[in-house]
C-alpha positions in Angstrom: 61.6 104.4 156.0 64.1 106.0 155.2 65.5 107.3 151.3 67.9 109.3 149.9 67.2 112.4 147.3 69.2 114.1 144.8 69.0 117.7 146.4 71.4 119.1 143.8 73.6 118.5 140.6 76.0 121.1 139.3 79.2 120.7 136.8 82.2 121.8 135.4 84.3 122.0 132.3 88.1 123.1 131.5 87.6 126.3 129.6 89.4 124.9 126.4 86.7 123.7 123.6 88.2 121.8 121.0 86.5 121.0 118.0 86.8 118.1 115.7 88.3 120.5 113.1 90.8 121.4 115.4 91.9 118.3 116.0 91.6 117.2 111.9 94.5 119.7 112.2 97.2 116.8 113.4 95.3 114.2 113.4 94.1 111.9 109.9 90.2 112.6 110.6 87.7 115.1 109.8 84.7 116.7 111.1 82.1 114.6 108.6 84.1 111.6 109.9 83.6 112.1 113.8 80.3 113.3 113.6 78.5 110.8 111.9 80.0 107.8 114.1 79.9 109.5 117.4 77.7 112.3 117.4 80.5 114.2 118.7 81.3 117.7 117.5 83.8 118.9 120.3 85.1 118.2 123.8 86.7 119.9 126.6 90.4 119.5 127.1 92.1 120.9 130.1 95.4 122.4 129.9 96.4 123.1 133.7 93.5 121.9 135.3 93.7 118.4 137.3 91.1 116.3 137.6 90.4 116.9 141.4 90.5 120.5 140.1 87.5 119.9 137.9 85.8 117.5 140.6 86.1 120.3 143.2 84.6 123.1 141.0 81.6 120.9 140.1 81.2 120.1 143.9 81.5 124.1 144.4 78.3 124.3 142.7 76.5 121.7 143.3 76.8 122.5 147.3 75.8 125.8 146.3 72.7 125.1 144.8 72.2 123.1 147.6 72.8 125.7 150.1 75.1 123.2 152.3 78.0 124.4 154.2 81.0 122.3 152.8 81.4 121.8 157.1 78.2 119.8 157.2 79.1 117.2 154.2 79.8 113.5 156.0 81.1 112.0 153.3 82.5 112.5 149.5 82.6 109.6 147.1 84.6 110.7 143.7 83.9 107.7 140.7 86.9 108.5 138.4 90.1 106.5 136.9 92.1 109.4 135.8 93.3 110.7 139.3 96.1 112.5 139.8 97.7 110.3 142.3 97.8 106.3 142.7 97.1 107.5 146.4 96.0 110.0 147.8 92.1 109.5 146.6 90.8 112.4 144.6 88.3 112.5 147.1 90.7 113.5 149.7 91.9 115.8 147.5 88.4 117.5 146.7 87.7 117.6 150.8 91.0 120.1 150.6 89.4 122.2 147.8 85.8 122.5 149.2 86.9 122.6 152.9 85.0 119.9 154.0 87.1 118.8 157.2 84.8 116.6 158.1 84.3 114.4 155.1 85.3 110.7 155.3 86.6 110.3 151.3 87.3 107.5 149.3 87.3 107.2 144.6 85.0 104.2 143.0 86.5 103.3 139.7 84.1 101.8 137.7 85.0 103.7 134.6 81.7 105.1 133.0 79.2 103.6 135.4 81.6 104.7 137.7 78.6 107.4 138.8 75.9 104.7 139.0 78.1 102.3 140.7 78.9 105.7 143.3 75.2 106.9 143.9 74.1 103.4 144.8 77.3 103.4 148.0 76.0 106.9 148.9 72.2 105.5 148.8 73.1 102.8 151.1 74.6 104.7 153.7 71.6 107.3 153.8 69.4 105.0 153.9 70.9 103.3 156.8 70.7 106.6 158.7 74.4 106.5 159.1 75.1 109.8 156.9 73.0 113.2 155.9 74.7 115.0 153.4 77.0 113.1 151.2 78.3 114.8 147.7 78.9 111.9 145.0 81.2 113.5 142.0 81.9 111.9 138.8 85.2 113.2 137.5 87.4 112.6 134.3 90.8 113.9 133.3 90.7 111.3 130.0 93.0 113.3 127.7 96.3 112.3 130.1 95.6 108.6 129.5 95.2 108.9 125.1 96.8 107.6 122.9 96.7 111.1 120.7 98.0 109.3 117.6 95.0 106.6 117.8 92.7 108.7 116.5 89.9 105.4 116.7 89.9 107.1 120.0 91.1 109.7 121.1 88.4 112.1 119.1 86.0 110.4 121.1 87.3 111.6 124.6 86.9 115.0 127.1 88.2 116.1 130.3 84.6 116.9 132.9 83.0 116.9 136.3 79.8 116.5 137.5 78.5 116.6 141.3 75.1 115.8 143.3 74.5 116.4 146.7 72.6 113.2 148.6 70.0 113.9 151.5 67.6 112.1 153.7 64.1 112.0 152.4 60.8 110.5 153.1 59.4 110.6 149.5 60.7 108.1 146.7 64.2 109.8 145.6 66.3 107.2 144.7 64.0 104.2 144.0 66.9 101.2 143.2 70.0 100.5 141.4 71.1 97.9 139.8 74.9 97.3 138.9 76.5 94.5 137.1 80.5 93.4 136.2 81.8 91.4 133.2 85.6 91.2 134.8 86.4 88.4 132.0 85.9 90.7 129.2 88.0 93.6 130.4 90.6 93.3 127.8 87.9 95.3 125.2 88.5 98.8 127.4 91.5 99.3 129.0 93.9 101.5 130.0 96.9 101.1 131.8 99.3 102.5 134.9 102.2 104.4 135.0 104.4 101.9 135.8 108.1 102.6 136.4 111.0 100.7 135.1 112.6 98.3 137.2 115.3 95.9 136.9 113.4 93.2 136.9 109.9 94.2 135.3 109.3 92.5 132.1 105.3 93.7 131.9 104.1 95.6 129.1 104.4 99.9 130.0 101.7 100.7 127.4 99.7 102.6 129.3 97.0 104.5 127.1 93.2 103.7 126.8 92.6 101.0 124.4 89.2 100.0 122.9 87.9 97.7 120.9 85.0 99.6 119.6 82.7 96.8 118.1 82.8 94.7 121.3 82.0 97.8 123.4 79.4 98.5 120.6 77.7 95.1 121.4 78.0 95.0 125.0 76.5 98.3 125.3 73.5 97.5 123.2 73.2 94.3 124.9 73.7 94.6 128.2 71.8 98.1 128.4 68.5 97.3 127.6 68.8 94.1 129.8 69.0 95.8 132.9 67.1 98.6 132.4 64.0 96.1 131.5 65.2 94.4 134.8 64.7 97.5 136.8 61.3 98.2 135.3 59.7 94.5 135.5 61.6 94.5 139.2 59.0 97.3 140.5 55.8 96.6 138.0 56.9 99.5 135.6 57.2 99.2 131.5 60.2 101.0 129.7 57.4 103.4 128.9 56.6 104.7 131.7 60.1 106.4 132.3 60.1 109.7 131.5 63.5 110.4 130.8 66.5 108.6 130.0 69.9 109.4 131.1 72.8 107.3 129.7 76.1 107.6 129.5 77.0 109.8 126.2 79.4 107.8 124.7 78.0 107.5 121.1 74.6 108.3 119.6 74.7 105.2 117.6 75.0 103.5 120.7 72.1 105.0 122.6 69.5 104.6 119.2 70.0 101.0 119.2 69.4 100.9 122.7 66.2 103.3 122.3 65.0 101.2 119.3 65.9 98.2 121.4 63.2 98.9 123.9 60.7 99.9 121.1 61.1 103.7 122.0 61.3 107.0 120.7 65.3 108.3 121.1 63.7 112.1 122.3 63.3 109.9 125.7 67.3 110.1 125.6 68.8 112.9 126.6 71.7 113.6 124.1 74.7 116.5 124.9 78.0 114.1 123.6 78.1 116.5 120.7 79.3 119.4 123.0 81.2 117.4 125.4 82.5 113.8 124.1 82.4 110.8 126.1 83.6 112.0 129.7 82.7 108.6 131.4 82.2 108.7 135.0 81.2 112.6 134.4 78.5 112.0 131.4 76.3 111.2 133.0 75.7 113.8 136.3 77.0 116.5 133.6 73.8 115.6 131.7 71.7 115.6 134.9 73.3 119.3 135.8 72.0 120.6 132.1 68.7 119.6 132.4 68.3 120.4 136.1 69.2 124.0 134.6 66.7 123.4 132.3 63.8 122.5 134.4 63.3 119.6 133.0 63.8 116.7 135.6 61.4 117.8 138.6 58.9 115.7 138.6 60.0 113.5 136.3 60.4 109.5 137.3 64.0 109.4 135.1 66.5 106.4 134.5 70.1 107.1 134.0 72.2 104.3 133.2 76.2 103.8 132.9 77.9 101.2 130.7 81.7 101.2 130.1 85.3 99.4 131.3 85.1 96.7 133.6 83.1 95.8 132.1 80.8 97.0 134.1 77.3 98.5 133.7 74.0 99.7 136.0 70.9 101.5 136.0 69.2 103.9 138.8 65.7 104.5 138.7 65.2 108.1 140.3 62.1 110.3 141.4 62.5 113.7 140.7 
């Protein structure tokens, strides 16, 4: 039988690190304020680069570690919603970057399980034997779409990248996914399009992220727990015998409740929003890339788990 393994993870940040004292500078908030809500310190904002920019330097390394000519990649699967372009993908634009001519590309938007929802396509096409080498990036350029006078949240938000290279294996890798959509509560976390004005176009052109922070709050803590207990009944497993935890930084509040919801200690959950801010799609591989570089995932039977607009929310239970 044939499974797919994580062979790599690298990632990539804009070089601008701003702080929540910088932005306390224009904007009604303060450090103490942030912090204690969100756990968040700083974020990454890029200036000049784009968002397949970041995706393609994240891919850079990750292929690297990997030792795989960007030649041999079949395929590149980018989950992001802040592209550059309606069309083309940013996918197609990352195949440019990294050279990888060969490549079919195509972007999952699934917001900040966008990474989940993308690792369980790449999963099903190794397993199927139809592709070797596929490179699944999750890739945010979130400060173009705040509203920076909403400062509910856009102190919450950074610009990120993260990449992991897919191969064949014969050993347990990727044991199951699980991904779920809410479509009729989308209105809680949304942003909009560009949308030109016509003469006959009477729509709203708002087109900055809105949230409504206590639904999100109670869909996360919700909806979280139930499908991570779902992955662990579904293959005779308790939530304590995951060694790791993985979810999408968005907001330490939100990931105690959710430890505390499965009767766990929160040093299961691997934390790092304080550096970075919630990059949605790209939380979630950049947290895998740090503790890859640590050391601290081989081995290790690890659950990472994404929750965010859609809604829509999943969980991947991975061997390491």
């Amino acid at each position: 039988m044939i499974n797919s393994k994580i062979t790599a993870i690298g990632h990539h940040v804009p070089a601008l690190a701003v702080t929540n004292n910088d932005l306390a500078q224009f904007i009604d908030t303060s450090d103490e304020w942030i912090h204690s809500r969100t756990g968040i310190r700083q974020r990454y904002i890029a200036k000049t680069e784009t968002c397949h920019d970041l995706a393609a330097e994240a891919g850079k390394k990750a292929l690297s570690i990997a030792g795989i000519d960007p030649m041999d990649l079949d395929m590149i699967i980018v989950a992001t919603f802040t592209g550059d372009y309606a069309t083309p993908s940013v996918s197609c634009l990352v195949q440019k970057e990294l050279g990888a001519d060969r490549a079919m590309c195509f972007d999952v938007n699934a917001a900040c399980s966008g990474f989940v929802y993308a690792l369980d396509v790449a999963d099903q096409f190794i397993r199927t034997g139809k592709h070797q080498k596929i490179l699944v990036i999750g890739s945010e350029k979130l400060s173009q779409v705040l509203d920076w006078d909403d400062r509910g949240t856009c102190v919450l938000f950074g610009d990120g990248a993260g990449a992991a290279v897919l191969e064949p294996t014969d050993e347990q890798g990727i044991i199951d996914t699980i991904n779920y959509a809410i479509g009729k509560d989308y209105s809680c976390l949304a942003a909009g399009n560009m949308i030109n004005k016509t003469p006959y176009y009477e729509g709203s052109t708002d087109h900055a992220l809105r949230m409504n922070g206590q639904e999100v709050f109670q869909f996360a803590c919700t909806k979280v727990p139930e499908v991570i207990r779902e992955m662990t009944d579904k293959h005779g497993l308790t939530p304590e015998d995951i060694d790791l935890y993985v979810l999408h930084q968005a907001n330490c509040r939100i990931i105690t409740k959710i430890a505390k919801r499965l009767k766990l200690d929160v040093n299961r959950f691997y934390m790092n929003m304080e550096k970075y801010g919630n990059t949605s799609a790209a939380s979630v591989p950049i947290a895998m890339s740090e503790l890859a570089q640590q050391g601290q995932l081989e081995g290790k039977k690890v659950l990472i788990a994404g929750f965010g607009a859609g809604l829509t929310y999943g969980a991947s239970l991975i061997q390491f």
